[in-house]
N, CA, C and O atoms as a MOPAC input file, in Angstrom:
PM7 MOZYME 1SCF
protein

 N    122.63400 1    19.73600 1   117.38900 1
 C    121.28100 1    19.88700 1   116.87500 1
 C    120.31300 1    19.76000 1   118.04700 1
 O    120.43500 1    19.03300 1   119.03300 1
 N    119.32700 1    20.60800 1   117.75200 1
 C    118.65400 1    20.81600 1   118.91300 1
 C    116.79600 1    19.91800 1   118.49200 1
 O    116.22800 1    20.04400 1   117.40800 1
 N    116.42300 1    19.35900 1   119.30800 1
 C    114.91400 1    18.60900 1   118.59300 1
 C    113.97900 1    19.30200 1   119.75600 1
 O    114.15400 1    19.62200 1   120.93200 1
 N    112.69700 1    19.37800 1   118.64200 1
 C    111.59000 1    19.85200 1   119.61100 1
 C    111.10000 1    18.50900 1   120.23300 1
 O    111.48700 1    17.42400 1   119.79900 1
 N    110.37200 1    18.61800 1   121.09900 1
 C    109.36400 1    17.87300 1   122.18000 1
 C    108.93800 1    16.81100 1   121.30400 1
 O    108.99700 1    15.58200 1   121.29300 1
 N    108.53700 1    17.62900 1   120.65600 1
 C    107.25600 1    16.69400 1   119.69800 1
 C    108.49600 1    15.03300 1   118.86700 1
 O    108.30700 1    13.82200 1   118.75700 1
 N    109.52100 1    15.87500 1   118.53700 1
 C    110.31200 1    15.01100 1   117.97500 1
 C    110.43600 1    13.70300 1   118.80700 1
 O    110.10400 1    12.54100 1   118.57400 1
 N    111.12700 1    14.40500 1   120.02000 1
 C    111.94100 1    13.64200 1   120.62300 1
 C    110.63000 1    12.64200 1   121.02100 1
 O    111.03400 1    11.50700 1   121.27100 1
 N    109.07000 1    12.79300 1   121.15000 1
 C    108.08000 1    12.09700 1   121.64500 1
 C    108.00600 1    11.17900 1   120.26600 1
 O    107.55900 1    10.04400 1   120.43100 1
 N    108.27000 1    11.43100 1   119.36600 1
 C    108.12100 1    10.63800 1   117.86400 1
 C    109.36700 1     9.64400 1   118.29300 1
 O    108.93200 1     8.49400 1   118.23800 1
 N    110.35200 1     9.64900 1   118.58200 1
 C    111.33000 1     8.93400 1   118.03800 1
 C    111.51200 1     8.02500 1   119.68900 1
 O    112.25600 1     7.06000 1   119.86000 1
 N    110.66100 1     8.62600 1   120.68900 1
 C    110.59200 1     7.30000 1   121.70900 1
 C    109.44000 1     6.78100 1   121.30800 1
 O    109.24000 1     5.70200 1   121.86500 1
 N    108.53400 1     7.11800 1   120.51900 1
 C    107.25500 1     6.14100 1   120.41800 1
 C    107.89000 1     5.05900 1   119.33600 1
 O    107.81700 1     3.84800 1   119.54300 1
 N    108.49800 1     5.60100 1   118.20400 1
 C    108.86900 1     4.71200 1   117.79500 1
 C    109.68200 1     3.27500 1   118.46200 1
 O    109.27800 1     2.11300 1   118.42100 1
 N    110.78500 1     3.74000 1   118.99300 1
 C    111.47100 1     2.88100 1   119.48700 1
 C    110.24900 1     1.81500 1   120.64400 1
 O    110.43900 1     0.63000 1   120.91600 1
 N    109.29000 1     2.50000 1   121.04400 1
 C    108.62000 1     1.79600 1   121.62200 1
 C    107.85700 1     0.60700 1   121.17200 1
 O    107.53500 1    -0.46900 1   121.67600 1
 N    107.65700 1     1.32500 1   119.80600 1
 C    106.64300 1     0.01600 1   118.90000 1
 C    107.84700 1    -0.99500 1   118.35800 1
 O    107.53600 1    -2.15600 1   118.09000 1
 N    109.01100 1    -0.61900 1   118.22300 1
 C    109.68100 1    -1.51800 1   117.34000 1
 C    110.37400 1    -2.56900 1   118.58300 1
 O    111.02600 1    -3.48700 1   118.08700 1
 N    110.31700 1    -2.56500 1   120.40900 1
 C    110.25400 1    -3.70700 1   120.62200 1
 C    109.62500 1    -5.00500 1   120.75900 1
 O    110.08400 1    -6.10500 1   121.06500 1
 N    108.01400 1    -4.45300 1   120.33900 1
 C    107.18900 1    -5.58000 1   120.04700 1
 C    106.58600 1    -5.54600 1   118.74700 1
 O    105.36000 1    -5.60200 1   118.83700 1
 N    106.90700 1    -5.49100 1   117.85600 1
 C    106.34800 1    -4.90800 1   116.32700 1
 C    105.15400 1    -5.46000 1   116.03500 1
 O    104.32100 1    -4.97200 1   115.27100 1
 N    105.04800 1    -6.60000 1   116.70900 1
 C    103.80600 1    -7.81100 1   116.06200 1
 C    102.36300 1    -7.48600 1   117.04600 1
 O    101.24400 1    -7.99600 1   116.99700 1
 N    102.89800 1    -6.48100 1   117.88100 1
 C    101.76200 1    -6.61400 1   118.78400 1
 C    101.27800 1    -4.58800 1   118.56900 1
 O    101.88400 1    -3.69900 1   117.97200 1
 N    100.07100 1    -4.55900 1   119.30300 1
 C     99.30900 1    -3.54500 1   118.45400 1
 C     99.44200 1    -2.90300 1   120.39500 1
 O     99.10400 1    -3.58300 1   121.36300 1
 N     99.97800 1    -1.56700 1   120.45100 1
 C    100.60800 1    -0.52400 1   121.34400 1
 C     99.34900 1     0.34900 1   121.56300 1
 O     98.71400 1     0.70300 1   120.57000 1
 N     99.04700 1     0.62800 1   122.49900 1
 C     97.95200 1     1.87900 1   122.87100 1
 C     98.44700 1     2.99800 1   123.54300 1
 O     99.20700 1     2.77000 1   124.48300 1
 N     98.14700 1     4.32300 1   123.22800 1
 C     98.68600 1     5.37900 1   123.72700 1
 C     98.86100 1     6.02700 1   125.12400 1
 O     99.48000 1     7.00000 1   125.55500 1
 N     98.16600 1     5.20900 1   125.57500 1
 C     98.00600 1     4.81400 1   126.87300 1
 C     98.98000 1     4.25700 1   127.45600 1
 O     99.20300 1     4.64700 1   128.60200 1
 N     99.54500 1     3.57400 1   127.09200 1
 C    100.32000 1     2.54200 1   127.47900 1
 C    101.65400 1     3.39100 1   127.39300 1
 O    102.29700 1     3.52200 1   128.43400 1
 N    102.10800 1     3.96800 1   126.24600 1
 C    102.75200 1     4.48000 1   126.06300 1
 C    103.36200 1     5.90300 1   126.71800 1
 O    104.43400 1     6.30800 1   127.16700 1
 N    102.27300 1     6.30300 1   126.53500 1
 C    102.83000 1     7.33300 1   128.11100 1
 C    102.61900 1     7.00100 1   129.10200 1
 O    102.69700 1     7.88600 1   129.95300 1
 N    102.38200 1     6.12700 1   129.40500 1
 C    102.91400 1     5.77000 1   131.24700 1
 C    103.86600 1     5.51700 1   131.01000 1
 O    104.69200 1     6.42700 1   131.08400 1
 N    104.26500 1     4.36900 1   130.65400 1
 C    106.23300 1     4.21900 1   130.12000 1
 C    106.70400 1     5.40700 1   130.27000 1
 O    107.54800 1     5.54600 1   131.15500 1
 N    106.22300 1     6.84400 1   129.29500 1
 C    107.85400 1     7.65400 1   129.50700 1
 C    107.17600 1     8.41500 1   130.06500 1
 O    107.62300 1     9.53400 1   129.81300 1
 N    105.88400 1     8.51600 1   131.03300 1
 C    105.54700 1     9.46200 1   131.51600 1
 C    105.14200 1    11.06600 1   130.80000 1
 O    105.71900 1    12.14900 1   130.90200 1
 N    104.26400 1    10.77700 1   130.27400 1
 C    104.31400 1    12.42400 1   129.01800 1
 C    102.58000 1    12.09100 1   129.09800 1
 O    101.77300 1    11.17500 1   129.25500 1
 N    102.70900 1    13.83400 1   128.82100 1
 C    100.76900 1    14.10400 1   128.36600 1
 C    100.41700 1    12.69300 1   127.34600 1
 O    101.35700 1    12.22400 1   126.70500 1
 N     99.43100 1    12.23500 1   127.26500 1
 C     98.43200 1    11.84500 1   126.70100 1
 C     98.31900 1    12.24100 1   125.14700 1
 O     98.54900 1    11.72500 1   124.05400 1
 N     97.95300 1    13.14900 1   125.54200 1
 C     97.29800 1    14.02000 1   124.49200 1
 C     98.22700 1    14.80100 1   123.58200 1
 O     97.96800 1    14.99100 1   122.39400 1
 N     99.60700 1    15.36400 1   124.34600 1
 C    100.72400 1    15.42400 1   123.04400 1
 C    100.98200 1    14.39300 1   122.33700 1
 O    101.31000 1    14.57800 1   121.16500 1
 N    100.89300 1    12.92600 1   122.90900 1
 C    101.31400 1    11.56800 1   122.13900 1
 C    100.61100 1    11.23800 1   120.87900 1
 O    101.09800 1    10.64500 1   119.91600 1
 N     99.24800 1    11.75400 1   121.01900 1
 C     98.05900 1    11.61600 1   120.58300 1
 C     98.17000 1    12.54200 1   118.71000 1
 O     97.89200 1    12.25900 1   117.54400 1
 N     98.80400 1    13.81900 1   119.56600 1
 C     99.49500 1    14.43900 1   118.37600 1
 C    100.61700 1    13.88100 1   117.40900 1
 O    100.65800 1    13.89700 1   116.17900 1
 N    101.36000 1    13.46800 1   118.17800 1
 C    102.33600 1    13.28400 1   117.39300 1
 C    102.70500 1    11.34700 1   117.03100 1
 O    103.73500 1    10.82300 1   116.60800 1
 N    101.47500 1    10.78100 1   117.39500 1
 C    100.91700 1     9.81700 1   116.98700 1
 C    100.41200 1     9.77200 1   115.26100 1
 O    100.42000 1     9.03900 1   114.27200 1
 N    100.09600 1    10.78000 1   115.61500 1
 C     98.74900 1    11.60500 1   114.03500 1
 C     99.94700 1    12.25300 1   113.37200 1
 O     99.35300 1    12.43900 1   112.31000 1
 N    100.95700 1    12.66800 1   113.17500 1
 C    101.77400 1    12.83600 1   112.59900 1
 C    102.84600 1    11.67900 1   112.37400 1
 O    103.67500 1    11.70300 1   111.46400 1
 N    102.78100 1    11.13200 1   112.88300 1
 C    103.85600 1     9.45200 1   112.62100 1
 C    102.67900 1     9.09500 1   111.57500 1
 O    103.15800 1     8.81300 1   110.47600 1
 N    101.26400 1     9.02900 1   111.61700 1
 C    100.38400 1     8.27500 1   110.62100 1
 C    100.59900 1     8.71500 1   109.63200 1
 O    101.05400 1     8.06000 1   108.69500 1
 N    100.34400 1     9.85900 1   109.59200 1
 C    100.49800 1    10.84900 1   108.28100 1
 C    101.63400 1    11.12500 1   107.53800 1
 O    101.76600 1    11.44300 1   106.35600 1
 N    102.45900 1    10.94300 1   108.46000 1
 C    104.31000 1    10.04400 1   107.61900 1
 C    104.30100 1     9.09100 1   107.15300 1
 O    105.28600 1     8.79300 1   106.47700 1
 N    102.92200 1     7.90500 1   107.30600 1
 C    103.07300 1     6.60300 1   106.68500 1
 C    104.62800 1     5.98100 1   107.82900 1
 O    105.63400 1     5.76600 1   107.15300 1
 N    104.70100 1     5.86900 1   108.50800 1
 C    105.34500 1     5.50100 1   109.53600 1
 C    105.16600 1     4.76000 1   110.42800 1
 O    106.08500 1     4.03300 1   110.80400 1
 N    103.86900 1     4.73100 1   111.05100 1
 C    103.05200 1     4.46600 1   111.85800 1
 C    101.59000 1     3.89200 1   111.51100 1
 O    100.83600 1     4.70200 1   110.97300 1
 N    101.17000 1     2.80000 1   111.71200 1
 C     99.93000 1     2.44700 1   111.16600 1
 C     98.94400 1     2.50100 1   112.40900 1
 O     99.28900 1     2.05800 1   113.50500 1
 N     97.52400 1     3.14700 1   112.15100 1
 C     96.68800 1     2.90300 1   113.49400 1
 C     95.41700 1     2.28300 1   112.90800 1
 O     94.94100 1     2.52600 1   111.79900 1
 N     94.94600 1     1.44000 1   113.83700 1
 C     94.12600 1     1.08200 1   113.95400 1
 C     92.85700 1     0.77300 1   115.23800 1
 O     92.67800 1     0.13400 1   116.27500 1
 N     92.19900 1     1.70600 1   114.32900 1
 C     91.08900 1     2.30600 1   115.40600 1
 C     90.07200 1     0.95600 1   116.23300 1
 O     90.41600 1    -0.21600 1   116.08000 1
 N     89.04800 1     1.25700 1   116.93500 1
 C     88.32100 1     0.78100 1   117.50400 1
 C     88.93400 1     0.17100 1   119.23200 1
 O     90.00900 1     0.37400 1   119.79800 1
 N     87.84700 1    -0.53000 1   119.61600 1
 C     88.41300 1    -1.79200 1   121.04900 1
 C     89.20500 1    -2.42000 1   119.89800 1
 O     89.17400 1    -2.58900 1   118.67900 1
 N     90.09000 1    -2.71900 1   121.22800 1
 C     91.56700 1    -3.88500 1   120.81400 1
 C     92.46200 1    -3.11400 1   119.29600 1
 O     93.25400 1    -3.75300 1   118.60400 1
 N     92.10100 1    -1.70900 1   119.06600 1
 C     93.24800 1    -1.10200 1   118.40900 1
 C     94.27100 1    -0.62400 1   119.45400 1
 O     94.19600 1    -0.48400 1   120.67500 1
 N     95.31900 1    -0.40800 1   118.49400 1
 C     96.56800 1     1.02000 1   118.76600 1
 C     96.84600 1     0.74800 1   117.62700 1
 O     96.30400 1     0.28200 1   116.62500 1
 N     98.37600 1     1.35000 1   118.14700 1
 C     99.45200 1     1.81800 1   117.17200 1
 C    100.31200 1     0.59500 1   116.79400 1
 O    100.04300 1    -0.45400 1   117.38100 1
 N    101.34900 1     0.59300 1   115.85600 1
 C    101.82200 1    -0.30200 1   115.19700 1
 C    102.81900 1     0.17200 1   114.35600 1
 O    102.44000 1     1.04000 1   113.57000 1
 N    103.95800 1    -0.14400 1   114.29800 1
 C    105.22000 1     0.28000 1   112.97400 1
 C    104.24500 1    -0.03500 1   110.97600 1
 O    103.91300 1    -1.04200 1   110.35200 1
 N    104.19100 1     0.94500 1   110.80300 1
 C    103.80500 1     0.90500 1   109.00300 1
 C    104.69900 1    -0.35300 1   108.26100 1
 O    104.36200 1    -1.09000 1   107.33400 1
 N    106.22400 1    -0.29100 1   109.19400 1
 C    107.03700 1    -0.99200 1   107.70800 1
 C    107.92600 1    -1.72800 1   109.26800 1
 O    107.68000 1    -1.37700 1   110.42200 1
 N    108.87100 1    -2.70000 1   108.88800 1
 C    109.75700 1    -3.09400 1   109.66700 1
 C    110.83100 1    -1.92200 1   109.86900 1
 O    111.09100 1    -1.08300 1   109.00600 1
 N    111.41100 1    -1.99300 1   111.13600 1
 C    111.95400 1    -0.79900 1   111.66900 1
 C    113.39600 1    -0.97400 1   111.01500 1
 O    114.02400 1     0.08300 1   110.95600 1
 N    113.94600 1    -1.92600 1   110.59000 1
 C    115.31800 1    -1.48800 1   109.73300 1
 C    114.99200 1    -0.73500 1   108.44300 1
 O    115.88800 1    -0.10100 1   107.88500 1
 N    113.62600 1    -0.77700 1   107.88700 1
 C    113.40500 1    -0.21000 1   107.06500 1
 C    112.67200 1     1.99300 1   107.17000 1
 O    112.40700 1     2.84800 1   106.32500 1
 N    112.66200 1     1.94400 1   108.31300 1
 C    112.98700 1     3.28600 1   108.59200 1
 C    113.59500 1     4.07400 1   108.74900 1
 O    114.08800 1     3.93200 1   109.86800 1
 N    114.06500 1     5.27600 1   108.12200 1
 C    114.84000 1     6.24200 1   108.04700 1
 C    114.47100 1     7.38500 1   109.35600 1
 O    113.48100 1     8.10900 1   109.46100 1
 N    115.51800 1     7.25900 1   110.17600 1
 C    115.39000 1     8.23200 1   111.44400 1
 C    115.50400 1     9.44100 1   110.96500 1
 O    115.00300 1    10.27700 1   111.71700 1
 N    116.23700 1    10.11900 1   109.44700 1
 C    116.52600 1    11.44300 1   109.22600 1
 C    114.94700 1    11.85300 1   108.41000 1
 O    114.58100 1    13.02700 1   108.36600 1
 N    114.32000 1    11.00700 1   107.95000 1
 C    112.64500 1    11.25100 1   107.31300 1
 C    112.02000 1    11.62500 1   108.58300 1
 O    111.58000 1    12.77400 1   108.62700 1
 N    111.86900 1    10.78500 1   109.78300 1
 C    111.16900 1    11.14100 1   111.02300 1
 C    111.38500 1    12.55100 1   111.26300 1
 O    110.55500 1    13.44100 1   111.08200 1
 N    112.54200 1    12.67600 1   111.67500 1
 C    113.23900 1    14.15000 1   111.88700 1
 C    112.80600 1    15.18100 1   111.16600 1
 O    112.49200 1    16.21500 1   111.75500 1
 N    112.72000 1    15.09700 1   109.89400 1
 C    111.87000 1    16.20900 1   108.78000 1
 C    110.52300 1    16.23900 1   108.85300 1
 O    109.85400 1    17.26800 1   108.75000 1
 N    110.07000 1    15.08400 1   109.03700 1
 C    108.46800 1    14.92600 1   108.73200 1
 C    108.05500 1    15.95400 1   110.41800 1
 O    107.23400 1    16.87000 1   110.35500 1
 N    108.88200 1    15.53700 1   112.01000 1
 C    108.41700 1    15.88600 1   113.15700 1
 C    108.69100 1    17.32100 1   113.50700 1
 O    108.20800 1    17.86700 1   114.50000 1
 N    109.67500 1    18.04200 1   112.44200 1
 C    110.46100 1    19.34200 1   113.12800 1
 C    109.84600 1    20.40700 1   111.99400 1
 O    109.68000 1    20.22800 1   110.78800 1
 N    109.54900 1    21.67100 1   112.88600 1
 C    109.08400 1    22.39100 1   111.77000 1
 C    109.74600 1    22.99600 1   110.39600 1
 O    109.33900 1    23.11900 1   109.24100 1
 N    111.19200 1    23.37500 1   111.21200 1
 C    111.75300 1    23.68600 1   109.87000 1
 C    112.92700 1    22.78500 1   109.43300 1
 O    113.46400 1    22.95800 1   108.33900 1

């Protein structure tokens, strides 16, 4: 099986939030770690939200954040919700 970009950027952000779950992740932060545009993260940030996957919270002293505890996520929902077909 082959994953687009976008996926494979969904399923390291995830893994990214779920080693500190309690603490609130900025996108920023996040691509320096794996080194990637900004602004694709940004996308597919907004699609983890819109999966209910991902919780954000805006303003100073927001980011990103896991919606639910990560044993309680289904990697094959990510996969559908991130890939077009």
């Amino acid at each position: 099986m082959r994953l687009t970009l976008h996926t494979d950027y969904a399923l390291r952000l995830l893994m990214y939030l779920a080693i500190e779950p309690d603490r609130l992740q900025t996108i920023e932060a996040v691509a320096a770690r794996y080194k990637i545009s900004r602004n694709h993260l940004m996308k597919v940030a907004q699609t983890l939200v819109q999966a209910g996957v991902v919780d954000s919270i805006r303003g100073r002293g927001g980011g990103l954040r896991l919606a639910r505890p990560a044993d309680a996520i289904n990697i094959g929902a990510v996969v559908r919700a991130t890939e077009d077909g």
